[in-house]
N, C-alpha and C positions, 0 to 999 in steps of 0.2 A: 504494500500500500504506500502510495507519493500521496502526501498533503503538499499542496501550494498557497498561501495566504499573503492577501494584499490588502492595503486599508488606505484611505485618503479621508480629509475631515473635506464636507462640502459646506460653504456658506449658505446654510436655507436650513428651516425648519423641516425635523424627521417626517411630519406630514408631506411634507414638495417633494423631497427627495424616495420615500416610498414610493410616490404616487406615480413619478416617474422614471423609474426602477424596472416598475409592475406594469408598465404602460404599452405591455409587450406587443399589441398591434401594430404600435407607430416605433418599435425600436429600431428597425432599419435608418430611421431618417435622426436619429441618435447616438448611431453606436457605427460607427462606422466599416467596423470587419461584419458587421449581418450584411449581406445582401438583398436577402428574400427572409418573409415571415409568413407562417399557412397556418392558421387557429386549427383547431381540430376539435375545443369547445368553445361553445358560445358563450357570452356571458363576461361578467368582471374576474378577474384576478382573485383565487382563491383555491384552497387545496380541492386538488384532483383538477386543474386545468392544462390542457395539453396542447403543444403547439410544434411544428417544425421548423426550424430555423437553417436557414440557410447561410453559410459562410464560404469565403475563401480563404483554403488552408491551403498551404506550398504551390501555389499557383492554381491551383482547382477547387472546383464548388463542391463542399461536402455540406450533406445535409443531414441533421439530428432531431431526431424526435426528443422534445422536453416535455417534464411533469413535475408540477408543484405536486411536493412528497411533504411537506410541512408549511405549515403556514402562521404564522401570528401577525395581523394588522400593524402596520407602523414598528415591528421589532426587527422578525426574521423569518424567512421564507428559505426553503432549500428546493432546487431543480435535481433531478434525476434524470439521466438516459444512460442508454449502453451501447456499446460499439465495440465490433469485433471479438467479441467475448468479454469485454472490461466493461465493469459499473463505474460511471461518474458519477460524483455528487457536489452540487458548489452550494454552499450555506452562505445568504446575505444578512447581516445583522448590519442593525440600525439601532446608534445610541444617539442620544440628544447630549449636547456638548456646548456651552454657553453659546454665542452665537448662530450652533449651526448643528450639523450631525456626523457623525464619526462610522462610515460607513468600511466593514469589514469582509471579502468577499474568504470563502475555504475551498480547494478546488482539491476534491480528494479521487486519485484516482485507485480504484480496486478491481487487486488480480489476483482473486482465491479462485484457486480450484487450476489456478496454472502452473507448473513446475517451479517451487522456491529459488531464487535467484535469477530465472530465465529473461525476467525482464528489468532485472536492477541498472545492469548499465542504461538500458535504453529508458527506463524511467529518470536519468536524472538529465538527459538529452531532453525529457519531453517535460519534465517541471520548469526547466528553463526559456522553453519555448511557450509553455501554459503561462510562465508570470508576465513574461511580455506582453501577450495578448490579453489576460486580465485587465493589466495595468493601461493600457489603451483602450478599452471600453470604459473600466473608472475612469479613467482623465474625459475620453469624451460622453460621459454621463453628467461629471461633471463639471461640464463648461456647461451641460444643454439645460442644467437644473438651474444654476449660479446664471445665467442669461435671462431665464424666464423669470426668476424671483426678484432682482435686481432691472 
């Protein structure tokens, strides 16, 4: 198991910044490595909503089915999918922080049930390349929250 964890404090009240977090229809126009978003329920942001999200990875479009697997309003929410036999899971936690909110992403990848060790080197090739990519959706999360509240 590779945990990856990133955190940025955003100038905006944990209400702004949840809302557009969770705002996952319009996050292509957000987040700049989404390309495409495809709901798969209807309805607001809450446990058991699922969606696919389309990005580009190493020059190509890979697309992943997401599922809120935890939910609490304004605190923390966690996404789940799997790929190629691996469980993701990113945990977002939101604290309010004088000004603003102290926003926390967990990007945990798990590979039970695959030969112990077989993927150690290549997990820490791919933690380094997961915190890049977190940290670039944080930054443009947070420019697109800190814009709209300001």
């Amino acid at each position: 198991m590779t945990t990856v964890t990133v955190s940025s404090h955003i100038a905006a009240p944990v209400e702004h910044v949840f809302g557009l977090f969770t705002d996952i229809e319009h996050a292509s126009a957000h987040v700049g490595g989404i390309k495409k978003i495809e709901m798969l329920t209807p309805g607001r942001f809450e446990l058991g909503t699922r969606w696919r999200e389309t990005r580009n990875v190493l020059g190509r479009l890979d697309s992943a089915e997401m599922e809120v697997t935890a939910f609490e309003r304004n605190r923390t929410y966690t996404l789940t999918h799997h790929k190629g036999g691996v469980g993701i899971e990113t945990v977002f936690t939101f604290e309010p922080s004088g000004d603003g909110t102290n926003v926390t992403l967990a990007f945990t990848l798990e590979t039970a049930g695959l030969p112990p060790g077989l993927l150690t080197p290549v997990s820490w090739a791919i933690a380094g390349k997961v915190r890049d990519v977190l940290m670039r959706d944080l930054v443009d999360l947070k420019k697109s929250v800190e814009a709209y509240v300001h």
